[in-house]
C-alpha positions in Angstrom: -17.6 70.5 -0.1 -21.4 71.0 1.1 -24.2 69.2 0.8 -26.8 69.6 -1.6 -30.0 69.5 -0.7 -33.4 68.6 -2.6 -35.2 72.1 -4.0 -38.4 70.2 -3.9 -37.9 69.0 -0.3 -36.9 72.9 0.8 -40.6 74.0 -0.8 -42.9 71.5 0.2 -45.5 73.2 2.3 -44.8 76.7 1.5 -44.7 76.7 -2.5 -45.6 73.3 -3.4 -47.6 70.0 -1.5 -47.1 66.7 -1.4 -47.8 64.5 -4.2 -50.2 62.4 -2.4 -52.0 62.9 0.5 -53.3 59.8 2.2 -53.1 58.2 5.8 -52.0 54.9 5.8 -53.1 52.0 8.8 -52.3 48.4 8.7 -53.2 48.4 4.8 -50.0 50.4 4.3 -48.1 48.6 2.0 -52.1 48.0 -0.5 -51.9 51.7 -0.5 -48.0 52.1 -1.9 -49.5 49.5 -4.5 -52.3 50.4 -5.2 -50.7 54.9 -5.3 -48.1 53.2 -7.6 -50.7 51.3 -10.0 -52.7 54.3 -10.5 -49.9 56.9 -11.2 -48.4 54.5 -13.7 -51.3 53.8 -15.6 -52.3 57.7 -15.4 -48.6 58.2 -17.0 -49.4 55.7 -19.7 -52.5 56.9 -20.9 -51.0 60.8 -20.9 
């Protein structure tokens, strides 16, 4: 049996980009949070 790979994963780059684009320092972790916060409440008010 083979492995099955991500479609996504194979076209990020060429086709499609990421769905966030930020650098992260020591504040890492605020940024998951606060990334995470904002897509949720975006989802809720869609």
């Amino acid at each position: 049996m083979g492995q099955k790979t991500n479609p996504i994963g194979n076209r990020l780059g060429i086709i499609r980009g990421w769905d966030s684009n930020w650098y992260g320092g020591n504040d890492y972790g605020d940024k998951i949070a606060e990334d995470y916060k904002i897509r949720k409440y975006i989802h809720a008010r869609l």
